[in-house]
VEXDREN-2710 file (C-alpha; in Angstrom, 1 decimal):
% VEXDREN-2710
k/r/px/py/pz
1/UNK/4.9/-16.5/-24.2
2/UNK/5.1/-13.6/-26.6
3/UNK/1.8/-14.4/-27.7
4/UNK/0.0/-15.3/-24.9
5/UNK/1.2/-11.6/-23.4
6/UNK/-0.1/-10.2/-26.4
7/UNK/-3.3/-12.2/-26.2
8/UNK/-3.3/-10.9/-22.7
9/UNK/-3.0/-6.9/-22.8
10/UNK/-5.8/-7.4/-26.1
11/UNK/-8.0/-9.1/-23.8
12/UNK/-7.3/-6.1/-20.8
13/UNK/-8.1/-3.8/-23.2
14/UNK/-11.5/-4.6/-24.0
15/UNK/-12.5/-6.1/-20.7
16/UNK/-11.6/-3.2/-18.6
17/UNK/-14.5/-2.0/-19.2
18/UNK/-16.6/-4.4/-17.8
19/UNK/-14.5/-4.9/-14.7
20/UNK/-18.1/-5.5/-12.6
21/UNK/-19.1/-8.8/-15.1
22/UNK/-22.7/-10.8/-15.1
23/UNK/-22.5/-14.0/-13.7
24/UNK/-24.0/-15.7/-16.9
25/UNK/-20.9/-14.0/-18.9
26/UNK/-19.1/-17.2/-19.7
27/UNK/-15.7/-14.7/-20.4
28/UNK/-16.0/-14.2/-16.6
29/UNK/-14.8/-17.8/-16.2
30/UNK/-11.6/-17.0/-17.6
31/UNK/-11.2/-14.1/-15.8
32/UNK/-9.1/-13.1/-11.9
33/UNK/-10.3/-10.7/-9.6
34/UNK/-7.9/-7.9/-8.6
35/UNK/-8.1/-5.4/-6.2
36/UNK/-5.5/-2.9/-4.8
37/UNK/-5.5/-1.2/-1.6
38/UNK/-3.7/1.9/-0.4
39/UNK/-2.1/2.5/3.4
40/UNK/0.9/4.2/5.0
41/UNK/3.3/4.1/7.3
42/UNK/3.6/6.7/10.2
43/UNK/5.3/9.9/9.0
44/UNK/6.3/13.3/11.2
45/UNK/3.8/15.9/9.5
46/UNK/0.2/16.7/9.9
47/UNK/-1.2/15.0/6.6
48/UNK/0.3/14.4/3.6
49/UNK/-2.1/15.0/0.6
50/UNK/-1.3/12.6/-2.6
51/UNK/-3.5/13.0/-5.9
52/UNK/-4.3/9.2/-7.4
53/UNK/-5.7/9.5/-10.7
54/UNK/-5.0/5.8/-11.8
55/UNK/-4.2/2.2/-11.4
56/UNK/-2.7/0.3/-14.3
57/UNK/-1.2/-3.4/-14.7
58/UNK/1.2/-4.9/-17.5
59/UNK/0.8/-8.2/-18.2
60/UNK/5.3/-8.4/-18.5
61/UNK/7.9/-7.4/-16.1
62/UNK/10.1/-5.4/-19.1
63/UNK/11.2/-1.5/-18.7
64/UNK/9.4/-0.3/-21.9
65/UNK/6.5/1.8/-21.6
66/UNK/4.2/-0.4/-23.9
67/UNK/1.6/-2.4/-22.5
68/UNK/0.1/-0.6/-19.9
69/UNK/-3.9/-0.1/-19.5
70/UNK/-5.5/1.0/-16.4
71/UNK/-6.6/-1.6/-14.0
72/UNK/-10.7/-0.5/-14.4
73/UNK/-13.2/0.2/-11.4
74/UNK/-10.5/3.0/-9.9
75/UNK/-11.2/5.0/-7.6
76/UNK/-9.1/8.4/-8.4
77/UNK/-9.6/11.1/-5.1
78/UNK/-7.4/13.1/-3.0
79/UNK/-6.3/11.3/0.1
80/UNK/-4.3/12.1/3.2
81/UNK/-2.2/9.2/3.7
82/UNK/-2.0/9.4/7.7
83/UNK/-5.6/8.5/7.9
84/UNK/-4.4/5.3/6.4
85/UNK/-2.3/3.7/9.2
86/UNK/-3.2/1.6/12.0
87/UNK/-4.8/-0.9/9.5
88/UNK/-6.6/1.3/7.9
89/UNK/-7.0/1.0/4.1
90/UNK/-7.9/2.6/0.7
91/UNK/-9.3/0.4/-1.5
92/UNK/-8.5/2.3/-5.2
93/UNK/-9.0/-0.4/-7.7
94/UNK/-11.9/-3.6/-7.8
95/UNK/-11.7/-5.3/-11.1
96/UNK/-11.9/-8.6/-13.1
97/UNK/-8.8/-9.3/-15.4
98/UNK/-8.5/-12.1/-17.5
99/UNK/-6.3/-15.0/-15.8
100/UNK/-2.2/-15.3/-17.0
101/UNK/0.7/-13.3/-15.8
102/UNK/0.7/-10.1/-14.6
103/UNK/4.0/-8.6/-14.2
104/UNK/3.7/-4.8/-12.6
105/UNK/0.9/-2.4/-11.3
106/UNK/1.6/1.4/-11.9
107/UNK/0.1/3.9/-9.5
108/UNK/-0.3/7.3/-11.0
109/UNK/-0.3/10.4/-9.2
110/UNK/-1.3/13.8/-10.5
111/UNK/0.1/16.9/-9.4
112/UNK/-2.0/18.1/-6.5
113/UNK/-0.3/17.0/-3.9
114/UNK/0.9/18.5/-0.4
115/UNK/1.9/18.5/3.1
116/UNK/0.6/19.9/6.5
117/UNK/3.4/20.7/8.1
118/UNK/3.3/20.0/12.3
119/UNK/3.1/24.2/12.7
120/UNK/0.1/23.8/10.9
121/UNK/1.4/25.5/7.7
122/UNK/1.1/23.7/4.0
123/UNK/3.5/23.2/1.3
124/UNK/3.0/21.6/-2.1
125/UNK/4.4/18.6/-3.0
126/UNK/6.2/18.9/-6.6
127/UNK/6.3/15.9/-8.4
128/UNK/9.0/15.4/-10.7
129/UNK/8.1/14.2/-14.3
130/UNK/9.5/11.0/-13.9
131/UNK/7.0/10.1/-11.0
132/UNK/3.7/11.4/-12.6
133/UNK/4.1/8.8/-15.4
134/UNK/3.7/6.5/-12.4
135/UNK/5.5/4.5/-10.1
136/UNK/6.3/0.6/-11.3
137/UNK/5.3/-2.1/-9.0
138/UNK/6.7/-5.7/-9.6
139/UNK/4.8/-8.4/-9.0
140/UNK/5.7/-11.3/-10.9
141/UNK/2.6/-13.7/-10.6
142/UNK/0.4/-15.6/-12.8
143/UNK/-2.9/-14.9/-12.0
144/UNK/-5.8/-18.1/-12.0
145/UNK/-9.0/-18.0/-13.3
146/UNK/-11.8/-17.5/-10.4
147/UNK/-9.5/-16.5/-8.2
148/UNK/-9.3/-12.8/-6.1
149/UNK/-6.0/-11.3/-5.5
150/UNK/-5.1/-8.5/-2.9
151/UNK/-2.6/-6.1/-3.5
152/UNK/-1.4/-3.4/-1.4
153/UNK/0.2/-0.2/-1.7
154/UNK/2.5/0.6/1.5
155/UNK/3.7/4.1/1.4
156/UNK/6.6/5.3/3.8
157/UNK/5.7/8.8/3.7
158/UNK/9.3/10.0/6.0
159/UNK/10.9/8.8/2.9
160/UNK/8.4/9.7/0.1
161/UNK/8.5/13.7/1.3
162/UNK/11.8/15.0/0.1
163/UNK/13.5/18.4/1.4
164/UNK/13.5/20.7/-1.7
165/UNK/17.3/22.3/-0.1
166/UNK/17.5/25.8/0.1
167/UNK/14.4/26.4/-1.8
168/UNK/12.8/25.9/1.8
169/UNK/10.1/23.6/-0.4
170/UNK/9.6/19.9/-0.9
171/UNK/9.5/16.7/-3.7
172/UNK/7.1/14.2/-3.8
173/UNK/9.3/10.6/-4.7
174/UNK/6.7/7.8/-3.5
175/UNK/8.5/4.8/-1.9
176/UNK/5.5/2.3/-1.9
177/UNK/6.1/-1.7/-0.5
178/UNK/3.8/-3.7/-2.3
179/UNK/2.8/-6.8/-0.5
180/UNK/-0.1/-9.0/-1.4
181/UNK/-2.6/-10.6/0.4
182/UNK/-2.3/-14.4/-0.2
183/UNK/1.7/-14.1/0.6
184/UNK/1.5/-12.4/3.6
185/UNK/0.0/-11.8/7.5
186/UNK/-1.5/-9.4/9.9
187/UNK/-0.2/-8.7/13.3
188/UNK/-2.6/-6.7/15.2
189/UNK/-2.8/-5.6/18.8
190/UNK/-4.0/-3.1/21.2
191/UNK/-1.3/-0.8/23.2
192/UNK/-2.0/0.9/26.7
193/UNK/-2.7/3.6/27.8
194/UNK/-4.1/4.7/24.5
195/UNK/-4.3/8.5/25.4
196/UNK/-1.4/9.2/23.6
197/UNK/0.1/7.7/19.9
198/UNK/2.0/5.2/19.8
199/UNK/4.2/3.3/16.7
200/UNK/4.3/-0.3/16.6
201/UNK/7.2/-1.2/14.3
202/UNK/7.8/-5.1/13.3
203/UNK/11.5/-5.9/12.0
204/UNK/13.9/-8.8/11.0
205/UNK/16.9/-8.8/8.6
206/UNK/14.7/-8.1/5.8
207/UNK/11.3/-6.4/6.4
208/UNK/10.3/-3.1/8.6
209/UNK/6.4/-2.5/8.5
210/UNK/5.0/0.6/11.3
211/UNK/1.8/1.7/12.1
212/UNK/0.2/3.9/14.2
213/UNK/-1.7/2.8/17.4
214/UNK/-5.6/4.5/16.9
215/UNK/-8.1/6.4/19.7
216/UNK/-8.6/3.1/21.6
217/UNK/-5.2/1.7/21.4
218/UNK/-5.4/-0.9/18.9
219/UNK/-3.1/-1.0/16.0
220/UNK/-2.8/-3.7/12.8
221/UNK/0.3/-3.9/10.4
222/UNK/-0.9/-5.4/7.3
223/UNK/0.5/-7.3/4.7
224/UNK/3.6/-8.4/6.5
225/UNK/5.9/-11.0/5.1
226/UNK/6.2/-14.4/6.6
227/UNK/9.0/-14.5/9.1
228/UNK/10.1/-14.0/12.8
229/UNK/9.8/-10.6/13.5
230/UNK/10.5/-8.2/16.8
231/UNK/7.7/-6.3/17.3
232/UNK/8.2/-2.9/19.3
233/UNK/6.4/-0.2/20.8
234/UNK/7.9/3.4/20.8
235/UNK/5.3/5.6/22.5
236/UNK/5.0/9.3/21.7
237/UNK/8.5/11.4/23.5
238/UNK/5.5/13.3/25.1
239/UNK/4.1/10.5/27.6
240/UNK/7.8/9.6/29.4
241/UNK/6.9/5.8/29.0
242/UNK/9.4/3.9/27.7
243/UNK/9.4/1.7/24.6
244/UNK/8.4/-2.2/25.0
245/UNK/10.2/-4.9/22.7
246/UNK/8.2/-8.4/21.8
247/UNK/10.5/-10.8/20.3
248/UNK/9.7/-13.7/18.5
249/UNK/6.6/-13.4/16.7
250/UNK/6.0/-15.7/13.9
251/UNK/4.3/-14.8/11.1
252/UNK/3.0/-17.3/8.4
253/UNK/1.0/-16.6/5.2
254/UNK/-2.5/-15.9/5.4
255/UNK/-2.9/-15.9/9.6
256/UNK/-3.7/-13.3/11.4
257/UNK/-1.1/-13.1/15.0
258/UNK/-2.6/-11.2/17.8
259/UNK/-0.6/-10.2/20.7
260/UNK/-1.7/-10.0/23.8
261/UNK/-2.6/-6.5/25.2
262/UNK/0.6/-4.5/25.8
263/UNK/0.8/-2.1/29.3
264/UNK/3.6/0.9/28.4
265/UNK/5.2/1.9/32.2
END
């Protein structure tokens, strides 16, 4: 194992590179296809600004900080993660790796990050040291040759934005779920009436995934874990409807569940 790893991160290194490979490239048989996506889960502020300036992998699941090489093909950019719910996605990394086991993805953040506050007003976002080094991922899978692999980043941004305390500032501490593709479903629906928010939230004993209902009602929550789940409905304080509870929706790897259209009263 020790030298297939090493094998591995040699062969990362040099094919990074050339992460977009010519079909007569006979390396590109050897090679998976990895891509990594970005959302976020409703959050109480006007936006929420984070800076991504990379996307690396290790081919282990150790501690150490040797080993890591960025993904190739990123996409580094300033984005407001409340633009990414509802579905919505940010791809930040497309790239051929070779095939074996890839241990953890490491998104790195830079330091220009902030919130909009609901009053309009904006704050930075410090980022302590520890966290601009980038957060570790696990994913524990051994990637085949030929084969494309879906990753994605799910932020919960009410827990990521930290109250600074009497400094009257705040802290940037990402808590990401990372969920792929191939391992996981989709519910998607559309709520009514749509002229207000709503948050669709799907729980069981071990999972909570939210999104936010978009201008026509319909909402998606990606990259949910196989399971039974209770899906519900909170609409915004604002309408006086009252929330609506969906039990028993079964969610199996790879499908897609829609729910029938749901009428808030």
């Amino acid at each position: 194992m020790k030298k297939f790893t090493g094998l591995l991160l040699a062969l990362v290194a040099v094919t990074m590179f050339f992460s977009c490979s010519d079909d007569d490239d006979p390396a590109s048989d050897q090679n998976a296809r990895v891509k990594v996506s970005m959302t976020d889960e409703p959050g109480d502020y006007q936006a929420v600004f984070v800076d991504v300036t990379d996307v690396k992998i290790k081919a282990d699941a150790a501690a150490d900080e040797e080993g890591w090489v960025s993904l190739g093909n990123v996409q580094p950019g300033i984005y407001d993660l409340l633009t990414l719910t509802g579905g919505v996605t940010q791809l930040l990394a497309d790239a051929e790796v070779p095939a074996g086991f890839l241990g953890q993805i490491r998104l790195v953040l830079g330091t220009d990050n902030k919130v909009v506050l609901n009053d309009g007003s904006e704050q930075p976002l410090s980022t302590p040291s520890a966290q601009q080094s980038g957060l570790k991922l696990q994913v524990n899978q051994e990637l085949e040759a030929g084969v494309e692999y879906e990753y994605l980043l799910d932020f919960d941004v009410d827990k990521s934005v930290v109250s600074a305390g009497n400094s009257g500032g705040f802290i940037l501490k990402p808590v990401i779920r990372l969920s792929a593709k191939e391992g996981t479903g989709t519910i998607s629906g559309e709520v009514q009436p749509s002229n207000f928010q709503s948050v669709v939230t799907a729980t069981n004993a071990s999972h909570s995934i939210s999104a936010y209902t978009a201008a026509d009602g319909k909402f998606s929550l990606n990259g949910v874990p196989a399971g039974t789940y209770q899906v519900t409905v909170t609409p915004a304080l604002i309408s006086g409807l009252d929330a609506i509870v969906v039990n028993n929706v079964v969610v199996t790897s790879g499908a897609s569940i829609a729910l029938d259209p749901i009428f808030l009263e």
